[in-house]
KEKE-3310 file (N, C-alpha, C; in steps of 0.2 Angstrom, whole numbers, plus 5000, padded with zeros to 4 digits):
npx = (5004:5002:5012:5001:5006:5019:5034:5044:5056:5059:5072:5075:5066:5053:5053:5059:5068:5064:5051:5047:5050:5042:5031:5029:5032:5020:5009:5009:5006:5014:5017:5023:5038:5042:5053:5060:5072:5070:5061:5044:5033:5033:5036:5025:5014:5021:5015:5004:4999:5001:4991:4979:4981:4976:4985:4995:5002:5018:5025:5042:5052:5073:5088:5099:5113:5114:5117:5111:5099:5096:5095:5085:5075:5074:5070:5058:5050:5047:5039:5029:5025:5031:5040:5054:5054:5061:5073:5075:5088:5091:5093:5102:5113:5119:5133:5134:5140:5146:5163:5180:5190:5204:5201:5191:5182:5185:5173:5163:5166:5164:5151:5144:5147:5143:5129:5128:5135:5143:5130:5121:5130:5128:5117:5112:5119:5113:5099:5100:5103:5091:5085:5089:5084:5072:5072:5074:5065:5053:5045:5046:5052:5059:5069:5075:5091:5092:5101:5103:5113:5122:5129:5138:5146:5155:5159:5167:5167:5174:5172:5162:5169:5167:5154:5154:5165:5155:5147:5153:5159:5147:5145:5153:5150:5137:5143:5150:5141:5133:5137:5142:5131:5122:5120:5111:5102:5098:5098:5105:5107:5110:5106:5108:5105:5103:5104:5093:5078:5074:5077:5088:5094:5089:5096:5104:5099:5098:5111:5112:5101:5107:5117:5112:5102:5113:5117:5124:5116:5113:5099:5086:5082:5078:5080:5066:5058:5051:5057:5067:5061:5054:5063:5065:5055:5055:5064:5062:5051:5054:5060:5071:5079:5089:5100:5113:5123:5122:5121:5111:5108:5099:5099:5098:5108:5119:5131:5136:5149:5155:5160)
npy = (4994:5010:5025:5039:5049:5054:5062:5073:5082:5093:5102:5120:5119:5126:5125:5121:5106:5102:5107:5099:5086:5088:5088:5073:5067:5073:5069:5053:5053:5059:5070:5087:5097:5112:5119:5135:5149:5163:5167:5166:5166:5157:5144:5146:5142:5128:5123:5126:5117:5104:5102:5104:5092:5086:5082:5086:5100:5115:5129:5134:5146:5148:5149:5139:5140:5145:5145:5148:5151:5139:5131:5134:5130:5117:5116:5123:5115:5103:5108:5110:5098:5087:5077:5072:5062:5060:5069:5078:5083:5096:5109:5121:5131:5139:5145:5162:5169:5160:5156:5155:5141:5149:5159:5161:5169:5169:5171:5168:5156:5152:5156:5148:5136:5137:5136:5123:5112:5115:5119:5108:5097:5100:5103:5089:5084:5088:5086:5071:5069:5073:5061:5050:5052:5053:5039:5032:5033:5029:5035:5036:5024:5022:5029:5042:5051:5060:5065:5076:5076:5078:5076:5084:5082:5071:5078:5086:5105:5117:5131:5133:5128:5129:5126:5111:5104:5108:5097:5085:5085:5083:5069:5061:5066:5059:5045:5046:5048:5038:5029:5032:5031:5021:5012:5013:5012:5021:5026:5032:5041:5045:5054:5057:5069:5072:5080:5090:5099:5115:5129:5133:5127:5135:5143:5138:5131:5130:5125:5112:5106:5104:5094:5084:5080:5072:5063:5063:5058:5041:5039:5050:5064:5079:5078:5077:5086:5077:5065:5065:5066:5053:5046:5049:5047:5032:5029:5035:5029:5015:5006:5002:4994:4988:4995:5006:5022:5022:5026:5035:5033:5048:5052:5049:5039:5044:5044:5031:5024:5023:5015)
npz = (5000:4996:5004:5009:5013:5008:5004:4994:4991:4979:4973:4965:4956:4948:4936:4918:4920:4933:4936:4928:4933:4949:4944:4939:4951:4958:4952:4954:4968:4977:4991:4987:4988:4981:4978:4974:4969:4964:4956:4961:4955:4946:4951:4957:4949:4947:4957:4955:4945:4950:4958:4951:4945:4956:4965:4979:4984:4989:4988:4990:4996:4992:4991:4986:4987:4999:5013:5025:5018:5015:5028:5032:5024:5026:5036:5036:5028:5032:5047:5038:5032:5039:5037:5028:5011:5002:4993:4980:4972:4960:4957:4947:4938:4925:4918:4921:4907:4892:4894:4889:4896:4900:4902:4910:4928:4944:4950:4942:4942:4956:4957:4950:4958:4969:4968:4961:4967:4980:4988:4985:4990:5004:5009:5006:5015:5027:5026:5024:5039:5045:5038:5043:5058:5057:5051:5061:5070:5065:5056:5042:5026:5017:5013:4999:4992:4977:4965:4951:4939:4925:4907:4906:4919:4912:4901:4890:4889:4887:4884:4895:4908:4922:4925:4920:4930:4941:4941:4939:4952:4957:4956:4962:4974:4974:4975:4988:4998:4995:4998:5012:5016:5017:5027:5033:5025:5016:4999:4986:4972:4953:4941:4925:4913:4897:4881:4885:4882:4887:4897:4899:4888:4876:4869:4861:4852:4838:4837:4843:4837:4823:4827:4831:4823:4814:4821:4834:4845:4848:4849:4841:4841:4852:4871:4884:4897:4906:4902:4911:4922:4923:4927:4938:4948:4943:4952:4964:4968:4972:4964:4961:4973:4978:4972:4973:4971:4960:4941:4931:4916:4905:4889:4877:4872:4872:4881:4875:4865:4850:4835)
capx = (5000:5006:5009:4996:5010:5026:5037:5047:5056:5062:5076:5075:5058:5050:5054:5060:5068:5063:5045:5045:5051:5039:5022:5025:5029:5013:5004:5009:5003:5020:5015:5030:5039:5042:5058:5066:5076:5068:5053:5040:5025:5038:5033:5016:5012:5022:5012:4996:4998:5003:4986:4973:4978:4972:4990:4996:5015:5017:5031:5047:5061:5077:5094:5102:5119:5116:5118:5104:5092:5096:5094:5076:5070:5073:5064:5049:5048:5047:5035:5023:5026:5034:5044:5054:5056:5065:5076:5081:5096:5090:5094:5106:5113:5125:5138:5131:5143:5153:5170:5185:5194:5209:5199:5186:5183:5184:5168:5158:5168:5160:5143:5139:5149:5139:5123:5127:5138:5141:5123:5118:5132:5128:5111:5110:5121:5107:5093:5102:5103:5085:5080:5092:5082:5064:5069:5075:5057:5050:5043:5049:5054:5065:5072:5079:5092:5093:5106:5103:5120:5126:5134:5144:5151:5161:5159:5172:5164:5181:5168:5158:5171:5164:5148:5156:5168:5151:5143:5159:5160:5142:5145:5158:5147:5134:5145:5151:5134:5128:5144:5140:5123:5120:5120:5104:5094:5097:5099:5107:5107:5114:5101:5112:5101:5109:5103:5086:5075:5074:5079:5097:5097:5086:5100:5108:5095:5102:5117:5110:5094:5110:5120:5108:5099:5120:5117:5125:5112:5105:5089:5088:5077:5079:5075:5062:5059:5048:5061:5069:5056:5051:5069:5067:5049:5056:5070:5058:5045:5057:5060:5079:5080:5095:5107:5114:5126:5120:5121:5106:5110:5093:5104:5096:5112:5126:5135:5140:5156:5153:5162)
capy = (5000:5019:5030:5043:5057:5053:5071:5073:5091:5096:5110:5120:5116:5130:5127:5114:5099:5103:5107:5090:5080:5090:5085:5068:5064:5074:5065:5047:5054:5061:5078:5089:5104:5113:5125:5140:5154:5170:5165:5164:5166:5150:5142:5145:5138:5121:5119:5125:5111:5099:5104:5106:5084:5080:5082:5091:5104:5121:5133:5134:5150:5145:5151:5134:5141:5150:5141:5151:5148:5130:5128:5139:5128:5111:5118:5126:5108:5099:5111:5111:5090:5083:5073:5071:5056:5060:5073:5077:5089:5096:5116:5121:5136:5137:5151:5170:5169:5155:5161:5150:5141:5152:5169:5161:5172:5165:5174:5165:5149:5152:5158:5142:5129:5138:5134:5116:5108:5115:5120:5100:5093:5103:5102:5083:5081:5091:5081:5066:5068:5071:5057:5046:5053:5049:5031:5028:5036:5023:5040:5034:5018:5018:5037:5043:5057:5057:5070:5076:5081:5080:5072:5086:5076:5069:5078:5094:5111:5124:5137:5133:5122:5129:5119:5104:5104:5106:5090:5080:5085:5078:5060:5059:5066:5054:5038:5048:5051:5032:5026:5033:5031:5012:5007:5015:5010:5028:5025:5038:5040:5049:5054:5061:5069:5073:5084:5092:5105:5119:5137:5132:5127:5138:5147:5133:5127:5127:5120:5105:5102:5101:5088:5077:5077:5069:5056:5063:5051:5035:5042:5057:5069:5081:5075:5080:5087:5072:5058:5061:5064:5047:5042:5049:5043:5025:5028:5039:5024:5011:5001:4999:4994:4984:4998:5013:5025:5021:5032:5031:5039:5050:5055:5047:5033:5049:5040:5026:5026:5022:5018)
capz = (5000:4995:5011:5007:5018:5007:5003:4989:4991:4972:4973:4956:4954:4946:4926:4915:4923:4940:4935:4926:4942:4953:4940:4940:4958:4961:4949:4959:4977:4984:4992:4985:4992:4976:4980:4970:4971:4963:4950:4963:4948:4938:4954:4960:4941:4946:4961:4952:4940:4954:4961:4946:4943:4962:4970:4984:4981:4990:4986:4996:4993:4995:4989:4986:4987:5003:5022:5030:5016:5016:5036:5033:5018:5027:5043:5033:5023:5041:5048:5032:5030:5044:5036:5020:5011:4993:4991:4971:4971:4954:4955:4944:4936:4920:4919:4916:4899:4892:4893:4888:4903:4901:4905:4916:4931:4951:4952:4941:4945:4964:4956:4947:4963:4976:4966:4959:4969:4985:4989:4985:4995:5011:5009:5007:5023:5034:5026:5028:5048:5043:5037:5050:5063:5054:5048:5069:5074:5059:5052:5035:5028:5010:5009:4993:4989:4969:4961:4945:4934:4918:4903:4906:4919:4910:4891:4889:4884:4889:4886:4902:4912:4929:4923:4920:4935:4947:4939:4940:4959:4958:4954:4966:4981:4975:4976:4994:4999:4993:5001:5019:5018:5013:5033:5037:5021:5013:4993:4983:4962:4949:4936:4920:4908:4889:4879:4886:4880:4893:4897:4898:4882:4874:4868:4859:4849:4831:4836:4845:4832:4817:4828:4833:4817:4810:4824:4839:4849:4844:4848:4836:4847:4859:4878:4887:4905:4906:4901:4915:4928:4924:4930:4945:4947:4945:4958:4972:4970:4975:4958:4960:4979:4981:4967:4975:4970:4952:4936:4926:4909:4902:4888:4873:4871:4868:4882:4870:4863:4844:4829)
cpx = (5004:5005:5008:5003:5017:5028:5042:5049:5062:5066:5076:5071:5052:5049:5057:5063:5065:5057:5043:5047:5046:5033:5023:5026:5021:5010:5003:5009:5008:5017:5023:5032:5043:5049:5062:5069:5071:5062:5048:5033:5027:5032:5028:5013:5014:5016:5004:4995:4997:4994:4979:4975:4976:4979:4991:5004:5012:5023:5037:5052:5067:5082:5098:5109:5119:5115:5113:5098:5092:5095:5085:5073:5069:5069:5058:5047:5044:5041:5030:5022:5026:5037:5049:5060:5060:5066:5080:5083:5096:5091:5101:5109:5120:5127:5136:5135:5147:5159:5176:5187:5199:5206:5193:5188:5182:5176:5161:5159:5161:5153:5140:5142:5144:5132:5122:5131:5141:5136:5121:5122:5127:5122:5107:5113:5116:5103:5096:5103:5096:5081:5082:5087:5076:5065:5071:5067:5051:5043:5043:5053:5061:5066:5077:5082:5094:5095:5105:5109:5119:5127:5138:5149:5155:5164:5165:5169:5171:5177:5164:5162:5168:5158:5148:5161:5162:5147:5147:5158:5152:5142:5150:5155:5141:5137:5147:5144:5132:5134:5141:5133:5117:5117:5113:5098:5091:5100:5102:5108:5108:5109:5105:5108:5106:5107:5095:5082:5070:5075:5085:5100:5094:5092:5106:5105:5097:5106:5114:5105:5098:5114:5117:5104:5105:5122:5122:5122:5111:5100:5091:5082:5081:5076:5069:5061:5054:5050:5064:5068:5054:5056:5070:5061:5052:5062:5068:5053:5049:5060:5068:5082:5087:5101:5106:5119:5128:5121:5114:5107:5101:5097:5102:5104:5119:5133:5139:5148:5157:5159:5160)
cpy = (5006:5019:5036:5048:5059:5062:5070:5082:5091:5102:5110:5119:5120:5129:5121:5108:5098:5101:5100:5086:5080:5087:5079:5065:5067:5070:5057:5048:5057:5070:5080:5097:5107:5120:5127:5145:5159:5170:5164:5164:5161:5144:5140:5141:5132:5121:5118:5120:5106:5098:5101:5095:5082:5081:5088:5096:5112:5123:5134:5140:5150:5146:5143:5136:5146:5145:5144:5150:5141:5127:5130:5133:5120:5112:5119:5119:5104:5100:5110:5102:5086:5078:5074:5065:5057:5068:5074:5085:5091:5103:5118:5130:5134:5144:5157:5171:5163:5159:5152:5148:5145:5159:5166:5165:5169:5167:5170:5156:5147:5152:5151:5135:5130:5134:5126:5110:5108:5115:5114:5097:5097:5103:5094:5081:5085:5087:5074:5061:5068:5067:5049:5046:5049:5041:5030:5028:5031:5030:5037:5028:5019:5027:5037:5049:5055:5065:5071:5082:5080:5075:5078:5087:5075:5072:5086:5098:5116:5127:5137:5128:5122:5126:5112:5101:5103:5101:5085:5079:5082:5072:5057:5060:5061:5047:5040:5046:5042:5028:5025:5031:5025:5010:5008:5015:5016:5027:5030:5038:5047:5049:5058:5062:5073:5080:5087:5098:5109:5126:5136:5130:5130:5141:5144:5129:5123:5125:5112:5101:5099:5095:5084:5077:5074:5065:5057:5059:5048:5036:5047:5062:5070:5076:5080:5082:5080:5065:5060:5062:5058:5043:5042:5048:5034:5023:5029:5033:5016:5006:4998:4998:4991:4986:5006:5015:5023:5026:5032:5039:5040:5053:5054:5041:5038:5045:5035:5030:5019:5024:5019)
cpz = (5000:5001:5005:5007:5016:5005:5000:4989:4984:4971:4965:4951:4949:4937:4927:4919:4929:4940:4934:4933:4945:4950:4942:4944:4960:4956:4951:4967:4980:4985:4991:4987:4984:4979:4972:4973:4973:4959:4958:4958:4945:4945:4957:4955:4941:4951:4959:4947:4942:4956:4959:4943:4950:4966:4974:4984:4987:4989:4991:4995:4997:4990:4989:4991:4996:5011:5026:5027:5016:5023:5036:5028:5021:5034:5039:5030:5030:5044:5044:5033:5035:5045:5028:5018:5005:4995:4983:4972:4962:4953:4955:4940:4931:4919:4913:4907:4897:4889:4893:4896:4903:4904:4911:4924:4938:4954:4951:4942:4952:4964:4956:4952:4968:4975:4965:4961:4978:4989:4993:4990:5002:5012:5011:5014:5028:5031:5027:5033:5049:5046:5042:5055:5062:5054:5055:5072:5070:5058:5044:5034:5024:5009:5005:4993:4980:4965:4954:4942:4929:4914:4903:4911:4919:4899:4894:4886:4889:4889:4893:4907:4919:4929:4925:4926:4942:4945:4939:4947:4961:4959:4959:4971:4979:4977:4985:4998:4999:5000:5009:5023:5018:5020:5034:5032:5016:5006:4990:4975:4960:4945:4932:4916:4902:4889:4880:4884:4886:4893:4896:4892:4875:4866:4862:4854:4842:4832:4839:4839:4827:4822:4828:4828:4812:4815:4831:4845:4844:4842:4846:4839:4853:4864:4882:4894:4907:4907:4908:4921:4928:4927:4935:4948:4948:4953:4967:4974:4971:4970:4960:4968:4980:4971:4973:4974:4961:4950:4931:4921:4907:4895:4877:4868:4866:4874:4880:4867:4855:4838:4824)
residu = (UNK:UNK:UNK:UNK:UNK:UNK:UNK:UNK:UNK:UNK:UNK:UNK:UNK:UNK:UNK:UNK:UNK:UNK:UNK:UNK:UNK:UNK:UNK:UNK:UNK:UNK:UNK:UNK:UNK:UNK:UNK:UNK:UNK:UNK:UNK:UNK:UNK:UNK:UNK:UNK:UNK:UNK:UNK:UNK:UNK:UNK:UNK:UNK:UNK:UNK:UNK:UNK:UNK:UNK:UNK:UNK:UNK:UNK:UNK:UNK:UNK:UNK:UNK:UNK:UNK:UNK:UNK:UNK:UNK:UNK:UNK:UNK:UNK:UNK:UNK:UNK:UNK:UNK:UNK:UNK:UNK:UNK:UNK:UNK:UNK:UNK:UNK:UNK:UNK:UNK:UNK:UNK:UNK:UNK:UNK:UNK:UNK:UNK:UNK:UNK:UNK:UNK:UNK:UNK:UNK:UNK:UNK:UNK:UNK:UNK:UNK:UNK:UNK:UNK:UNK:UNK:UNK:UNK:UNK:UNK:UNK:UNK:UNK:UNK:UNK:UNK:UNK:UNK:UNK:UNK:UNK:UNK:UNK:UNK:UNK:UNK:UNK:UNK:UNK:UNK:UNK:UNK:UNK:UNK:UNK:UNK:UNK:UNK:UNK:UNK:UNK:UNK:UNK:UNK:UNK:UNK:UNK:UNK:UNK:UNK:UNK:UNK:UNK:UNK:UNK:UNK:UNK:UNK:UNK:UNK:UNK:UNK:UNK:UNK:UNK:UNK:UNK:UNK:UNK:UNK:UNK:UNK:UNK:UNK:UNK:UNK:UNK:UNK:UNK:UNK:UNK:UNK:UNK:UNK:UNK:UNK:UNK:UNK:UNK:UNK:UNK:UNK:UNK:UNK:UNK:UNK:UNK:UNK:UNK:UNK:UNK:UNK:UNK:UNK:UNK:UNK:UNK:UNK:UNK:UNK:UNK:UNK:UNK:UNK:UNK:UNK:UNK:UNK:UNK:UNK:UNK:UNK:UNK:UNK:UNK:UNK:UNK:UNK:UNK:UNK:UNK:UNK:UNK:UNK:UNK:UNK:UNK:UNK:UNK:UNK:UNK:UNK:UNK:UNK:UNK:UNK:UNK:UNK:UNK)
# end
């Protein structure tokens, strides 16, 4: 049997991938804490969609990157919920300009680690102790944290390395994270999505539409914010209980290595 009371808190939740994460845990019962920065109107629109199929979302603001909004947004979540059983580290930010790695600046460096890398660790270690406490109180049984990074990862773009450098240190706090957190039944996953059509990519559109129409993926289509809400849907609803510190590629088959 579902628990009806389950909590799903989506950082970055207001627009494209987040969005999608946050719809279709609400549409499989999870009541979902729907956190952004600055969009409060991006926002109110995820929850009001969460709402208008039958589910339950209320909005959270929360400066990822910032240590007072992170202690404030897992209190407010606690207080509104009373518990939280899935956490997805899904707010992200890609660099005000892309600038060569040779001219890259410490500012923007800090901009996009504060957001994408530091934030999530720090975050995930206080929900963590969390969810420790909840599974002792048998509050909750099978909590999830589920990290969403990159094929940038492990793919080189020089123009944006500060990107690709906070997605790497991703992969490595999830196997940390999965590592530490195995004893007490706390799973942890890598959810890499490819090539997505978003706000982030907005801006890139003709170059991706020519590669991927000369076979840069198997699959020849963009991804959707959808394909890889359904991955973190399979992971939050318990499907892979005995994997952790998994990678699950959403990427349309670009991680191959093809001759």
């Amino acid at each position: 049997m579902t628990d009806a009371n389950r909590v799903a808190l989506v950082t970055g939740a207001s627009r494209g991938i987040g969005r999608g994460i946050a719809g279709a845990l609400g549409a499989k019962g999870w009541r979902v804490a729907v956190n952004y920065r600055g969009n409060a109107k991006a926002a109110q629109e995820t929850v009001s969609a969460i709402q208008a199929d039958g589910g339950t979302a209320a909005a959270f603001q929360a400066d990822i990157g910032s240590a007072a909004d992170r202690a404030r947004l897992v209190k407010q979540v606690l207080n509104a919920y009373g518990r939280i059983d899935v956490l997805v580290n899904n707010a992200g930010v890609a660099p005000s300009q892309r600038i060569d790695v040779l001219e890259m600046t410490a500012e923007s460096y800090e901009r996009v680690m504060d957001t994408n890398l530091k934030g999530p660790f720090f975050l995930t270690q206080q929900i963590a102790k969390v969810m420790i406490d909840l599974l002792q109180a048998g509050t909750i049984t099978t909590p999830k944290i589920i990290n969403i990074s990159s094929i940038s990862a492990y793919t080189s773009s020089p123009n944006r390395g500060e990107y690709c450098l906070s997605k790497a240190g991703m992969s490595m706090m999830t196997l940390l994270f999965a590592d530490r957190l195995a004893e007490y039944g706390i799973n942890v996953y890598e959810v890499r999505p490819g090539i997505i059509a978003t706000d982030m990519t907005s801006t890139v559109t003709e170059k991706y539409d020519n590669l991927i129409a000369d076979g840069l993926t198997p699959i020849r289509r963009w991804g959707q914010p959808e394909d890889v809400a359904q991955a973190v849907v399979a992971l939050a609803e318990n499907y892979l209980p005995f994997s952790t510190g998994e990678v699950i590629n959403v990427d349309g088959g670009f991680h191959f290595r093809r001759l």
